[in-house]
C-alpha positions in Angstrom: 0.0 0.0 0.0 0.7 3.4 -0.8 0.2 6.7 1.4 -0.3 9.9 -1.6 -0.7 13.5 0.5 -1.9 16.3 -0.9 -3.4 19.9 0.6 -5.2 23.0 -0.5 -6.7 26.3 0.7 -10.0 27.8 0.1 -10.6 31.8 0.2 -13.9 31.8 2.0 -15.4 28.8 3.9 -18.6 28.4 1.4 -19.6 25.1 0.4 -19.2 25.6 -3.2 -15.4 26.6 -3.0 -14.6 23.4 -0.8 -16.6 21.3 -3.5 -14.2 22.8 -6.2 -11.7 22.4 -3.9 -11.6 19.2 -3.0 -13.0 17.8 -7.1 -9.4 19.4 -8.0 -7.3 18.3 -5.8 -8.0 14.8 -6.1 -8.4 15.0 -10.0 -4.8 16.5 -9.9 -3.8 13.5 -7.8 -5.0 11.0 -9.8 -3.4 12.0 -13.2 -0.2 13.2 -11.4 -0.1 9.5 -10.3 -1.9 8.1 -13.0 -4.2 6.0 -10.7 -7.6 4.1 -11.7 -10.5 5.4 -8.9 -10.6 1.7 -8.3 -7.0 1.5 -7.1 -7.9 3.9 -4.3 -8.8 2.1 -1.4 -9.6 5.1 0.8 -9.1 8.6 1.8 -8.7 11.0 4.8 -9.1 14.3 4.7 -8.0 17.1 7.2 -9.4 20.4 7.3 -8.2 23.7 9.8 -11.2 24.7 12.7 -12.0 27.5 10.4 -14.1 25.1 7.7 -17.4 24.5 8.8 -19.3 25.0 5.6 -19.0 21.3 4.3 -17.6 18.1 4.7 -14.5 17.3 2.7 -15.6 13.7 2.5 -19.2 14.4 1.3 -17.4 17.0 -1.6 -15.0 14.1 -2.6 -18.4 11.4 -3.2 -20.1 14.4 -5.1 -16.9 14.6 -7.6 -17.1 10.8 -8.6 -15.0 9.1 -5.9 -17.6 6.3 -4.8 -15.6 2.8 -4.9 -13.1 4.0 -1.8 -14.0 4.7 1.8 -14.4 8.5 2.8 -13.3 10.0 6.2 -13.2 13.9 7.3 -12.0 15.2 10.7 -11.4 18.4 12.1 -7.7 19.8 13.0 -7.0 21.5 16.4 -6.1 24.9 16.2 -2.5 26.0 15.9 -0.8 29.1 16.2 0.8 30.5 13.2 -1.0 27.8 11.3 -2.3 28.2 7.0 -6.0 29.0 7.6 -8.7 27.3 5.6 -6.8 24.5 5.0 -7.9 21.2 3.5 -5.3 17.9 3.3 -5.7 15.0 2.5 -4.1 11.2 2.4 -5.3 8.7 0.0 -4.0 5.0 0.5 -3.2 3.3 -2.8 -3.5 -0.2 -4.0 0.2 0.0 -6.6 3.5 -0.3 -6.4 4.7 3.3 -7.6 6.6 6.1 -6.2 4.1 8.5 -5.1 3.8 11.9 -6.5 2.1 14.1 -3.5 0.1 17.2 -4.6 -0.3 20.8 -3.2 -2.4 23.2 -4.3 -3.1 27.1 -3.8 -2.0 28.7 -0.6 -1.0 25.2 0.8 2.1 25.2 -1.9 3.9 26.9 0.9 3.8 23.3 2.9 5.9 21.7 0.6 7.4 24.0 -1.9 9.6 20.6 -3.2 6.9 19.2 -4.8 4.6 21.8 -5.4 6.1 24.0 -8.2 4.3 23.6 -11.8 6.3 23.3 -14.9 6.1 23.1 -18.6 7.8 21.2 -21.4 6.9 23.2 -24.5 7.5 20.4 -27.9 6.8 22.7 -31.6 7.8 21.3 -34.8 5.6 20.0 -38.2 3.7 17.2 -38.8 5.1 13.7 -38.6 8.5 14.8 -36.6 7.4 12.5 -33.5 6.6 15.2 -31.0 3.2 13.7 -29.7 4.9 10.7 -29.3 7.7 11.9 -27.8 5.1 14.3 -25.5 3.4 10.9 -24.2 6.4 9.4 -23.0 7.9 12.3 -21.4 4.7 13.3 -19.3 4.7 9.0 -18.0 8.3 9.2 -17.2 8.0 12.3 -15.4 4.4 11.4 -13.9 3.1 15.0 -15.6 0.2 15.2 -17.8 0.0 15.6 -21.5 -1.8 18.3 -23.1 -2.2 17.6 -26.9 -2.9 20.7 -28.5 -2.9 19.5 -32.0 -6.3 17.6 -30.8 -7.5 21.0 -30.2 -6.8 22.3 -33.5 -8.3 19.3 -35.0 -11.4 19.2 -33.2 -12.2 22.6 -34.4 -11.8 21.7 -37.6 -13.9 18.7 -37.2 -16.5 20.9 -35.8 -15.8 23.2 -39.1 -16.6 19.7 -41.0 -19.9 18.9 -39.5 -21.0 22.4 -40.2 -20.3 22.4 -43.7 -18.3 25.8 -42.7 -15.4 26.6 -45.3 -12.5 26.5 -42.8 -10.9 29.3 -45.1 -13.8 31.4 -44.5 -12.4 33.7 -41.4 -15.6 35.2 -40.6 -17.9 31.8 -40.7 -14.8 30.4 -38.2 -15.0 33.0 -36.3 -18.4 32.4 -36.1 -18.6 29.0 -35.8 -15.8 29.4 -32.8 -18.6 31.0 -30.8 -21.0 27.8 -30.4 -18.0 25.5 -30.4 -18.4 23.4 -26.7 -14.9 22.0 -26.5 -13.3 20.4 -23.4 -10.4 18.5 -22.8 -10.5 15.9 -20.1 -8.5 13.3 -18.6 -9.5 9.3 -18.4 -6.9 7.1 -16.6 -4.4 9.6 -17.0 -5.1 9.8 -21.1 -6.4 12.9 -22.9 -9.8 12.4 -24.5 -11.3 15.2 -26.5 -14.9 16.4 -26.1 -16.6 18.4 -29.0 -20.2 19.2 -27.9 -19.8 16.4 -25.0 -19.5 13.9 -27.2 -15.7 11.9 -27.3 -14.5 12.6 -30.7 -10.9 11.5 -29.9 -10.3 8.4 -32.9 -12.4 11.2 -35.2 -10.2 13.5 -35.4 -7.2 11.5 -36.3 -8.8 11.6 -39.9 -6.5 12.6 -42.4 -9.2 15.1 -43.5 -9.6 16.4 -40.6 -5.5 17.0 -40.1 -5.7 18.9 -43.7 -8.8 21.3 -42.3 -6.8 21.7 -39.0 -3.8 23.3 -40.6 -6.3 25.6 -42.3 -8.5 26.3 -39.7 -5.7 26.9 -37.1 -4.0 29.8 -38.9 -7.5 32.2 -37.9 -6.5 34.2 -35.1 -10.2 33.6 -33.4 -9.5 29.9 -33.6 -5.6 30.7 -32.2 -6.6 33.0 -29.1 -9.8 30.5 -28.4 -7.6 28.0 -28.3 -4.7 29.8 -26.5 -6.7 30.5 -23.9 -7.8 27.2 -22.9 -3.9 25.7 -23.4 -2.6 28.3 -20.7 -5.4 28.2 -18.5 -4.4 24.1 -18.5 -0.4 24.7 -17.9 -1.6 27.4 -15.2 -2.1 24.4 -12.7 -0.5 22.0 -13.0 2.7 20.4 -14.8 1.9 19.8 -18.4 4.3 18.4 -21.6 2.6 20.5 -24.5 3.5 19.7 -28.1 2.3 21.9 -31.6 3.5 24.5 -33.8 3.4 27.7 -31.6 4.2 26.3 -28.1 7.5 27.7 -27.3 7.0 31.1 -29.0 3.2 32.2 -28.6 1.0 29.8 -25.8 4.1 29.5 -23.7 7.1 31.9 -24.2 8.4 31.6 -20.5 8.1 27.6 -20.3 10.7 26.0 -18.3 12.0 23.8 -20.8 11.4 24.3 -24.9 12.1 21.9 -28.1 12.0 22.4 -31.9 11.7 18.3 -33.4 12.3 18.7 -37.0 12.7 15.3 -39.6 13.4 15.0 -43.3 9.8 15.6 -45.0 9.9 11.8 -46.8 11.0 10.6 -43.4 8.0 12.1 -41.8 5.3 11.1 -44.9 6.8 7.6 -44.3 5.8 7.8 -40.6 2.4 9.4 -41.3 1.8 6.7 -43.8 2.6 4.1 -41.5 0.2 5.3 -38.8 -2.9 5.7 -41.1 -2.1 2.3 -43.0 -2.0 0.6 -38.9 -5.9 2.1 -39.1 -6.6 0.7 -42.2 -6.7 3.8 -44.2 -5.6 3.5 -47.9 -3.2 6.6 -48.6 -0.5 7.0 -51.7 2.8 8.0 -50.1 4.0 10.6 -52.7 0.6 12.6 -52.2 1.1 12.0 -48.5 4.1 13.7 -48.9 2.9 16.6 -50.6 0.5 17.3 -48.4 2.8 17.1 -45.7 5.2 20.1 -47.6 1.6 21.9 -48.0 0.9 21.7 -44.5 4.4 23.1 -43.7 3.5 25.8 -45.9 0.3 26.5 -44.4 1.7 26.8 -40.8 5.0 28.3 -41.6 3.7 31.0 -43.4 0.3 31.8 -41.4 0.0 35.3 -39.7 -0.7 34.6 -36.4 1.7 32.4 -34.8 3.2 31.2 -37.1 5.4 27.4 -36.8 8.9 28.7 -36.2 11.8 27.3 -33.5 11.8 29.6 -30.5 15.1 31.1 -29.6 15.4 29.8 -26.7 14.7 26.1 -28.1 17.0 22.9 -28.0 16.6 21.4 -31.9 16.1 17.6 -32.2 16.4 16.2 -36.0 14.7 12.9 -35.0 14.9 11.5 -39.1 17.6 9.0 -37.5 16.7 8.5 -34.4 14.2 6.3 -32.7 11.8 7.4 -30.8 13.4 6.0 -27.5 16.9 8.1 -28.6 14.9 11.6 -29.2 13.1 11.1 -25.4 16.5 10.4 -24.2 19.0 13.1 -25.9 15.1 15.2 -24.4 16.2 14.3 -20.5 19.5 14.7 -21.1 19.0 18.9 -22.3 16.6 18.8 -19.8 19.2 17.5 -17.0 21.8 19.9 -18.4 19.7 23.0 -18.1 18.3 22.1 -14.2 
């Protein structure tokens, strides 16, 4: 068994904050450890003599956490203690190193494991950076925020519509009645467009074609920018795309330009479709893979460029396990 702490504060002892409280906290445990609810055999929460409005334990059944035992018990007053203070311990049923969680005011508790940091990963299509952005956020126990699924569920949504996804002022439009979330299922990104999980949809090689288009609109771009820094605000994230490093995040803590020869990267992209059973000829794979570059390279608003700041990987020879590894290693240099 496994003891995983984590704390927060609230401004005002309402109900409503601790419920918010207490749903992210937990939620930021679980993908921090990547845990199944089922592996959580029960939790105990602490909270300061100043939280009267609700029960911890009731807030944490309300957010989905129904298979594990629930306990809440009030803290005796200390001097010079953090007021409105909630903490928690949740025992585990895994074998893993446990990553504790502090939020809000209760980062000053345990400033080691409480700081948030980003890992900012730009470069085109088919250069391995979602890839790479998976395996990074599981060896570092950090989430991965997929931004390119953002881009393409717009344009999916664009799709549906029957709205030209040139068209700047039907986008912009169209942008207004878009419902898009993203949200995390055993520690995997799904995508939600109008609550419905479009996450296999979008791969569509369609809908990758629309999404370079669609993406260069700057109501699409600050939409979406929005949402991606809003995300990296709270907690740890790895974040791959096109405009990472120099426009959604120009102060992240560690940045990556992953480049490949353009028949290296049609050969990859042509691979992964033909593993879904999708029929594609390789030399007009290709060519739309040049045409994309185009598109992105050459858009007005954020346009797909290496930051200055950025560590370049040419991954065309190098598997996917060397380009996570050479990652670390810059990564290691610069801390």
């Amino acid at each position: 068994m496994v003891v995983i702490r984590g704390a927060t504060t609230i401004a005002h002892d309402e109900k409503e904050e601790i419920r918010q409280a207490v749903k992210e906290l937990l939620e930021q445990i679980e993908n921090r450890n990547l845990l199944l609810r089922d592996e959580i055999m029960s939790i105990v929460f602490s909270s300061t003599s100043d939280i009267h409005a609700y029960y911890p334990a009731k807030a944490a059944r309300e957010a989905g956490f129904e298979s594990c035992s629930l306990f809440s018990a009030q803290e005796p007053d200390i001097e010079g203690g953090l007021p409105l203070c909630i903490r928690a311990m949740l025992f585990v049923e895994k074998d893993m190193t446990p990553h504790h969680v502090y939020l809000r005011g209760a980062k000053v508790l345990r400033r080691d494991v409480a700081s948030v940091y980003n890992i900012a990963i730009d470069g085109p299509a088919g250069s391995g950076k979602s890839t790479v952005a998976k395996l990074l956020a599981r060896d570092y126990h950090i989430l991965h925020l997929d931004t390119g699924a953002m881009y393409r569920a717009c344009a999916l949504a664009a799709l549906q519509a029957g709205v030209d996804v040139s068209d700047e002022i039907a986008v912009a439009d169209l942008m207004r009645g878009v419902k898009l979330e993203v949200v995390y299922t055993d520690g995997v990104q799904r995508t939600l467009l109008g609550g419905r999980d479009v996450s296999e949809e979008i791969r569509r090689n369609d809908v990758s074609m629309a999404a370079s288009a669609i993406s260069k609109h700057p109501s699409v771009r600050m939409h979406m920018m929005e949402k991606q820094r809003e995300i990296a605000g709270r907690m740890s994230c790895v974040l791959d795309g096109r405009d990472i490093g120099t426009f959604v995040l120009p102060d992240a803590d560690f940045k990556f330009f992953l480049t490949a020869r353009p028949e290296i990267r049609a050969q990859r992209r042509f691979d992964e479709l033909a593993a879904k059973g999708e029929t594609v000829d390789l030399n007009e794979l290709k060519e739309e893979i040049l045409r994309r570059d185009e598109q992105d390279s050459t858009r007005a608003v954020a346009p797909l460029r290496m930051a200055e700041d950025a560590v370049l990987v040419d991954t065309s020879d190098m598997t996917i396990e060397e380009a996570v590894a050479f990652i670390k290693r810059a990564m290691q240099e610069k801390i």
